[in-house]
Backbone as CSV, one residue per row, in Angstrom:
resi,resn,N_x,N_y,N_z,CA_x,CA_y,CA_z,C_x,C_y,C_z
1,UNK,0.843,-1.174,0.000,0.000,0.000,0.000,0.887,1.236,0.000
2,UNK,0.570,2.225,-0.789,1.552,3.373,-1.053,0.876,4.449,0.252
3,UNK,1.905,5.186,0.482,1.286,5.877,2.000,0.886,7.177,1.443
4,UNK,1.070,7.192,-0.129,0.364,8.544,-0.759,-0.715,8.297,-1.111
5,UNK,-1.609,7.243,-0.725,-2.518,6.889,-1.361,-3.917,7.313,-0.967
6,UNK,-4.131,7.850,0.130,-5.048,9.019,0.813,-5.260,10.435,0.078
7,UNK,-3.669,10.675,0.094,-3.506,11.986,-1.302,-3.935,11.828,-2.457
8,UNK,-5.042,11.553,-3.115,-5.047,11.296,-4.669,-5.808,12.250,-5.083
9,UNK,-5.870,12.567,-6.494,-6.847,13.456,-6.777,-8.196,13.482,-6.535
10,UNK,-8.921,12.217,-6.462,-10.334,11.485,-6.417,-10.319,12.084,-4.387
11,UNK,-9.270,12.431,-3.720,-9.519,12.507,-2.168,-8.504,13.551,-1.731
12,UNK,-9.025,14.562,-2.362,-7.656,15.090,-2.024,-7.735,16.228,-0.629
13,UNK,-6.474,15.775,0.666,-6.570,16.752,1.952,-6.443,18.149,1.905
14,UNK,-7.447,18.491,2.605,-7.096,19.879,1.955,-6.853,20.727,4.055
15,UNK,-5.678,21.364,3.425,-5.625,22.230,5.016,-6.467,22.638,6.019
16,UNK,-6.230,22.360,7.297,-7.402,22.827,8.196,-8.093,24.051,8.181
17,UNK,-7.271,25.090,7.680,-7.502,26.497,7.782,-8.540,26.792,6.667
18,UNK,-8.686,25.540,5.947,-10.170,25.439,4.778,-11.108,25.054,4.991
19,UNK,-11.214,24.371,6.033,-12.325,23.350,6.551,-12.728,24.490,7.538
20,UNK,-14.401,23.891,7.487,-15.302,24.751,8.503,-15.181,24.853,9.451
21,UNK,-15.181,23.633,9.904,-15.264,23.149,11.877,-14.245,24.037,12.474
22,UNK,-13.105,23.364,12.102,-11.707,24.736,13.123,-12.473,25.809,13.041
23,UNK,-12.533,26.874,12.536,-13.113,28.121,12.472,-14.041,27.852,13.130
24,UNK,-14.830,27.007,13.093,-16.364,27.520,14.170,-16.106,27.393,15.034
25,UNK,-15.059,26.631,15.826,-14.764,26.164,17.422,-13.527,27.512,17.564
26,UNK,-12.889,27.753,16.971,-12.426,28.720,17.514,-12.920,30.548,17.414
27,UNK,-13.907,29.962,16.234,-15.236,31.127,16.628,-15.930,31.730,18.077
28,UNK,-16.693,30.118,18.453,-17.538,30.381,19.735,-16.379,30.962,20.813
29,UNK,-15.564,30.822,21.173,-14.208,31.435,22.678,-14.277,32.734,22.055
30,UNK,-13.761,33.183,20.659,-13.342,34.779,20.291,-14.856,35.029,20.356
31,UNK,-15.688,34.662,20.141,-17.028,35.829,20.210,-17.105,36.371,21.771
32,UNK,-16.911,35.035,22.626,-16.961,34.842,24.147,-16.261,36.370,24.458
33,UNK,-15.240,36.181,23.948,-13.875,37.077,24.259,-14.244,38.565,23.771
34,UNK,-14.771,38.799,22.797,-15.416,39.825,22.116,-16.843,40.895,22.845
35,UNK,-17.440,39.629,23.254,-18.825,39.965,24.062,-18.143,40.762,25.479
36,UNK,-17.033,40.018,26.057,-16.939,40.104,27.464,-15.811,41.358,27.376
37,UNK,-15.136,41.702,26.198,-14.805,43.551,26.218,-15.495,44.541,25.968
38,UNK,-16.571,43.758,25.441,-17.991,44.973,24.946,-18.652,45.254,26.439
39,UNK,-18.765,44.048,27.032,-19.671,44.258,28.636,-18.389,45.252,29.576
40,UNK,-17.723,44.914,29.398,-16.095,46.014,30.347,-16.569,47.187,29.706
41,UNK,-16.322,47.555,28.422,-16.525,48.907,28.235,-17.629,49.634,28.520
42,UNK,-19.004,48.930,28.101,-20.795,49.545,29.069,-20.318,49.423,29.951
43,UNK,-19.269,48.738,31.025,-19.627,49.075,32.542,-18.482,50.215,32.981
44,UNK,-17.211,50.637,32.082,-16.486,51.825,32.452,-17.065,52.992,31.644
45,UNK,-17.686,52.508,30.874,-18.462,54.449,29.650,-19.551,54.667,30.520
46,UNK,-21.001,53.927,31.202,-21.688,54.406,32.070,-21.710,54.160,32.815
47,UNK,-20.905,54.720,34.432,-21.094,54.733,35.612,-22.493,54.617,36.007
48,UNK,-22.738,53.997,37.159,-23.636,53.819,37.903,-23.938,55.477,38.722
49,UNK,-25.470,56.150,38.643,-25.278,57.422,39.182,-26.012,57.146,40.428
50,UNK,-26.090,58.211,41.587,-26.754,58.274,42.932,-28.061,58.489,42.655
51,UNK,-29.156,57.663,42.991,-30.359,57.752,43.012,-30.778,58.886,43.891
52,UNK,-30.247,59.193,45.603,-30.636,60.017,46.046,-29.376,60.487,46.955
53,UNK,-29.464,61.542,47.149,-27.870,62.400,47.894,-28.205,61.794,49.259
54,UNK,-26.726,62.731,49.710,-26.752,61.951,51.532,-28.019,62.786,51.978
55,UNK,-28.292,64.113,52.040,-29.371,64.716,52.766,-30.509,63.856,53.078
56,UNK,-30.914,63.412,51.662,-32.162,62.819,51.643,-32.116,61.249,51.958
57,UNK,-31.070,60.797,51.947,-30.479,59.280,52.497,-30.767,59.545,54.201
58,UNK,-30.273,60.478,54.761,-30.499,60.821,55.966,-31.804,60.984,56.748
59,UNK,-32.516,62.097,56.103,-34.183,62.316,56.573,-34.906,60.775,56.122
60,UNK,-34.614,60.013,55.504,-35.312,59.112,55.287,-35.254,57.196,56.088
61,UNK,-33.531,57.727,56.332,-33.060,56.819,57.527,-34.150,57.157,59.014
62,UNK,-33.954,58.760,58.949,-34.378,58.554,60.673,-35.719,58.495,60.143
63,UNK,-36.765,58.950,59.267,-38.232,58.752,59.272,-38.260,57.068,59.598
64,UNK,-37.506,56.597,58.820,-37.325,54.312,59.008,-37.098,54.487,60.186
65,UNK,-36.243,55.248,60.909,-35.898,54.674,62.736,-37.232,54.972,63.529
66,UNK,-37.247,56.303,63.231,-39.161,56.890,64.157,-40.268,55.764,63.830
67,UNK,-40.274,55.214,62.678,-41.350,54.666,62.061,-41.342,53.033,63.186
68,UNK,-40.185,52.499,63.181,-39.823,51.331,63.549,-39.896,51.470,65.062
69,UNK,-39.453,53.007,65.655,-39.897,53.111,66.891,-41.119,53.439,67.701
70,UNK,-42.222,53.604,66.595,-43.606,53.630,67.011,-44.055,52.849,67.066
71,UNK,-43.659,51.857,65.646,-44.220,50.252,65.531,-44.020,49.015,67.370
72,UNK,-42.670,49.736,67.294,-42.454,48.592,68.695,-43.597,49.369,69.538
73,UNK,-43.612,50.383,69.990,-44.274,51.143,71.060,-45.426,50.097,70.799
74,UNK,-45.945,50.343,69.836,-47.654,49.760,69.387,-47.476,48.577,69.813
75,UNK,-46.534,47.742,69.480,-46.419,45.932,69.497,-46.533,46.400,71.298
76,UNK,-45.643,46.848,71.811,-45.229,46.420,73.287,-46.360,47.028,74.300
77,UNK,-47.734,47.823,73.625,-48.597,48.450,74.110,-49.860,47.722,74.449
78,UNK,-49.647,46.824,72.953,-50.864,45.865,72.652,-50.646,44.561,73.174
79,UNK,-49.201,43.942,73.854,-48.617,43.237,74.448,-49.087,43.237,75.712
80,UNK,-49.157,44.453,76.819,-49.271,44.904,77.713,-51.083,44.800,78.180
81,UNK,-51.736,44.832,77.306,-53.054,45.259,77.284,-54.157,43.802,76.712
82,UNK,-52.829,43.291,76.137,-53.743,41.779,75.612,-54.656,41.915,74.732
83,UNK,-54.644,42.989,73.740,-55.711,43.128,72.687,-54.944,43.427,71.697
84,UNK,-55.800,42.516,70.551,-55.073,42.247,69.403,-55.646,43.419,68.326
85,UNK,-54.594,44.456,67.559,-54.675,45.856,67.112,-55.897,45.625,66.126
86,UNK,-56.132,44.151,65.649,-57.352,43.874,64.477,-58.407,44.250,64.869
């Protein structure tokens, strides 16, 4: 058997860099790779902005603390008294 005999014109090999498959498998990683510098750059071109400043972060903390400190009052009132607020 001649070991050129795979090579013939009727079969002839032709380089990987012609064939589909290589290219598609090393397609899917570079798109991967492609996608995941596109997502880096949306997340350094638009910063994340402040929904609300400290002032109003503040008045709205203590309204949550007052709020939470009436609620207990009520729980520990209706506790005291044995009647249920319904």
């Amino acid at each position: 058997m001649n070991p050129d005999s795979k090579n013939t014109p009727h079969n002839p090999v032709t380089p990987w860099y012609r064939q589909f498959w290589p290219w598609f498998i090393i397609a899917l990683p570079a798109a991967a790779v492609v996608a995941s510098f596109f997502t880096l750059w949306l997340a350094i071109s638009r910063p994340d902005y402040i929904v609300i400043d400290d002032d109003e972060y503040q008045r709205l903390k203590s309204g949550l603390k007052a709020q939470q400190i009436e609620q207990k009052a009520e729980s520990d009132h209706n506790d005291k008294s044995g009647t249920d607020p319904e």
